[in-house]
C-alpha positions as CSV (number, residue, x, y, z in Angstrom):
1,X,11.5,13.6,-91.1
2,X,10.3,13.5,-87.7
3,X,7.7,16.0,-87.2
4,X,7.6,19.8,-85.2
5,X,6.8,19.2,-82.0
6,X,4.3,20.8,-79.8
7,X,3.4,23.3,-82.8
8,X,-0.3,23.6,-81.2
9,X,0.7,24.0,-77.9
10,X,2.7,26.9,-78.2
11,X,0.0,28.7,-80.6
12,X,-1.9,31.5,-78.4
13,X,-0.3,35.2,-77.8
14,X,0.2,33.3,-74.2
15,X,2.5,30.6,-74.8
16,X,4.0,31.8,-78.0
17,X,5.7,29.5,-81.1
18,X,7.7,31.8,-83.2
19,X,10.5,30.0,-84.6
20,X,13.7,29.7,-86.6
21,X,14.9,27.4,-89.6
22,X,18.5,28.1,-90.8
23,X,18.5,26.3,-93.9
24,X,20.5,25.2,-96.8
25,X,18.2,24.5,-99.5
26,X,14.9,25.4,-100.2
27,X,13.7,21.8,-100.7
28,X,14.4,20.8,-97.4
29,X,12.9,23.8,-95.8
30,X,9.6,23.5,-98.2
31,X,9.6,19.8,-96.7
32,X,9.8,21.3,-92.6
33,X,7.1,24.0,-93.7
34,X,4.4,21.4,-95.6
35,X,5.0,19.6,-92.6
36,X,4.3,22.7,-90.2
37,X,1.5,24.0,-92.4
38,X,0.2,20.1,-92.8
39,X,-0.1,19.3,-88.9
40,X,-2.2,22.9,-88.7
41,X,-5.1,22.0,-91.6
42,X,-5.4,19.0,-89.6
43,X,-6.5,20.9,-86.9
44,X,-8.2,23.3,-88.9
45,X,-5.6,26.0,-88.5
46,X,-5.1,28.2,-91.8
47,X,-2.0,29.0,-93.4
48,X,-0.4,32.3,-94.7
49,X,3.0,32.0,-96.3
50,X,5.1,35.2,-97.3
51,X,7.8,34.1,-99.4
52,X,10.2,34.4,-102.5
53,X,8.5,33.3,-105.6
54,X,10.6,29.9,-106.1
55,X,10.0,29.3,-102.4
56,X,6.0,29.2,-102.8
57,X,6.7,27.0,-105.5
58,X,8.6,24.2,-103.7
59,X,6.3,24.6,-100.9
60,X,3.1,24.0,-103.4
61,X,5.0,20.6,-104.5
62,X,5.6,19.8,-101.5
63,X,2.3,19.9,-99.9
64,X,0.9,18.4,-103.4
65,X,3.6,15.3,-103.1
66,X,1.5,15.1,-99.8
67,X,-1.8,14.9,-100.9
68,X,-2.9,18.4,-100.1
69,X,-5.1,19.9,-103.0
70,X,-3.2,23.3,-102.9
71,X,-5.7,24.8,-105.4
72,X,-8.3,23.9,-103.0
73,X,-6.7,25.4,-100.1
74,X,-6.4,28.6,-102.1
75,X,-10.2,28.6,-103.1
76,X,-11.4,28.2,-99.8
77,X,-9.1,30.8,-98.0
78,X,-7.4,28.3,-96.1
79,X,-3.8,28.7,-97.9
80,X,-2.5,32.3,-98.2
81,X,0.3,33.4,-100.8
82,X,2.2,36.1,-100.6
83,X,4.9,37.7,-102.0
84,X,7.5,38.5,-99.3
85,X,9.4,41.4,-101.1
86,X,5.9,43.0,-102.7
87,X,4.8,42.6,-99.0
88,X,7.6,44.4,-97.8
89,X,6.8,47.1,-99.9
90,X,3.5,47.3,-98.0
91,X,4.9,48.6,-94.9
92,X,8.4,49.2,-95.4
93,X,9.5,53.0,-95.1
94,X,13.1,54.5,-95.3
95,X,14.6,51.2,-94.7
96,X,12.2,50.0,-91.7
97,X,9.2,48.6,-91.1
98,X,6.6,51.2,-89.9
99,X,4.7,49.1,-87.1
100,X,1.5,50.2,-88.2
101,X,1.4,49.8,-91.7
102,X,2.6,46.0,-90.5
103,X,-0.4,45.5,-87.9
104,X,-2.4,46.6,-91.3
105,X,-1.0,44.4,-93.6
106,X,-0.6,41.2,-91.7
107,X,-4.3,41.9,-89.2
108,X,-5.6,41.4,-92.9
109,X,-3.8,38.5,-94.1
110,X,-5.0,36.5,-90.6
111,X,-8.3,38.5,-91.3
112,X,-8.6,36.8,-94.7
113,X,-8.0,33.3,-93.6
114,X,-9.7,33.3,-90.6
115,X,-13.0,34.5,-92.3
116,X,-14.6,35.8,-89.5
117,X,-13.9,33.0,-86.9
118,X,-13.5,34.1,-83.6
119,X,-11.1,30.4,-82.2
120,X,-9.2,30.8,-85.6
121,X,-5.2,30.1,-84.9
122,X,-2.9,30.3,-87.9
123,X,0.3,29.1,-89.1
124,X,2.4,31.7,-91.0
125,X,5.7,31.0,-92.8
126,X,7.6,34.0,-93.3
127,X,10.8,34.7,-95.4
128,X,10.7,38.6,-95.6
129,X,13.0,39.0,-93.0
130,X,15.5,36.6,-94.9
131,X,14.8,39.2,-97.8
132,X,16.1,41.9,-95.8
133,X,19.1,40.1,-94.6
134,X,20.5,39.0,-97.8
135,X,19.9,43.0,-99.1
136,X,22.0,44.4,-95.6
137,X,19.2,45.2,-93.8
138,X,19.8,43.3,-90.9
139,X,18.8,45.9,-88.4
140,X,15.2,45.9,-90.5
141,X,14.8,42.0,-90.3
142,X,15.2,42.2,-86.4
143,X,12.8,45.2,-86.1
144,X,10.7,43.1,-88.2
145,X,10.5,39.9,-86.3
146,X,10.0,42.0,-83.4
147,X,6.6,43.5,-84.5
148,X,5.8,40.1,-85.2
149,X,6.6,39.4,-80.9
150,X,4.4,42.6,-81.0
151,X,1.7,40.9,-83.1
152,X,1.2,38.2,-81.2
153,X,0.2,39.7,-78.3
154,X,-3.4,40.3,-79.8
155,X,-3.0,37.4,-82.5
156,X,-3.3,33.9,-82.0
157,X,-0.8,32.3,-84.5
158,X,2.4,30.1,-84.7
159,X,5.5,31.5,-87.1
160,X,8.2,30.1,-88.4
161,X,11.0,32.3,-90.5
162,X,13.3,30.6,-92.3
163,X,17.0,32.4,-92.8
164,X,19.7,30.8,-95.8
165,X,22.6,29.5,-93.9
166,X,24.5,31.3,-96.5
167,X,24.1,34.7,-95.3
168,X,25.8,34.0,-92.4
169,X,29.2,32.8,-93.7
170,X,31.1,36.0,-91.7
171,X,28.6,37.3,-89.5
172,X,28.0,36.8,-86.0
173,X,24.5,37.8,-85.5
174,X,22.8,34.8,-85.1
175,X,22.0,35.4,-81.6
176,X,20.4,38.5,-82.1
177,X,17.9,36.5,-84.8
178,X,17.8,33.6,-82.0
179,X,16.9,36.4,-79.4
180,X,13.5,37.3,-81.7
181,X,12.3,33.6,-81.2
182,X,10.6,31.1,-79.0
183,X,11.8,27.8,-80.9
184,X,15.1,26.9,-83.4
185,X,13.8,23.9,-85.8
186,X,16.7,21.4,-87.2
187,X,17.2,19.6,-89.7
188,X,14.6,16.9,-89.0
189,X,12.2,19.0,-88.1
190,X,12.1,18.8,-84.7
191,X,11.8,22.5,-82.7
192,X,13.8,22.6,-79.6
193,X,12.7,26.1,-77.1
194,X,15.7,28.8,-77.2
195,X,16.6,29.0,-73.7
């Protein structure tokens, strides 16, 4: 698997890096994110990862079958888990996300890893808006990765969602997820800008 490309460079609120992973399995898209989250500890860059419970559990192999001491990680604030549908429940609110109760909950998950360090840029996997596309909320997941466009503005940190291919079997709103993002990752891992 070749690796994301030009992660770092696209990590400020000025050049942004929020991208996409359509994906069919969850081992193949734990293998893209180790890869995303492993190219950021080497540069010091914490991790937050807001996922479905088998998800944080491939991911944890994964970045354990590469030598990461996930336990470690945890411990020392550097590696983030979260729950994507208990997060949701944080700030979701008659079927939307209400922005501030977001800014809230996700200023204090960077907060948290960051640990008071003022050139602290973090690399977040999300899967909550996959959540709310597999439940028929897909006017919520685009409202969501929009407050996270919003975010970014005042946040220094590279995103990557990850949607399962198999929502999409007769829908045609794949542009208007592509529309939210700055980068589409394939199958190798390689992101390629959204024009």
């Amino acid at each position: 698997m070749k690796p994301v490309k030009d992660v770092a460079r696209h990590s400020t609120p000025r050049g942004r890096y929020h991208a996409v992973r359509f994906y069919e399995g969850e081992r193949s898209l734990a293998q893209i994110t180790a890869q995303f989250f492993g190219e950021g500890f080497a540069d010091d860059h914490p991790a937050i990862v807001a996922a479905t419970p088998s998800f944080r559990a491939a991911l944890l192999l994964e970045l354990s079958a590469r030598a990461f001491d996930v336990v470690e990680l945890q411990r020392s604030r550097r590696l983030l888990l979260l729950d994507a549908t208990d997060t949701l429940a944080i700030f979701m609110a008659d079927g939307k996300p209400d922005a501030a109760k977001f800014n809230e909950a996700m200023c204090a998950a960077i907060e948290h890893v960051c640990q008071d360090r003022s050139d602290c840029t973090v690399r977040v996997f999300g899967q909550m808006v996959d959540v709310l596309w597999r439940d028929g909320q897909q006017k919520a997941a685009i409202d969501l990765e929009m407050l996270w466009n919003q975010l970014a503005r005042s946040r220094a940190f590279s995103l990557l969602c990850g949607y399962a291919m198999g929502n999409f079997y007769k829908d045609s709103n794949v542009h208007d997820i592509c529309g939210q993002h700055s980068h589409i990752v394939s199958a190798d891992g390689n992101a390629k800008a959204i024009a």
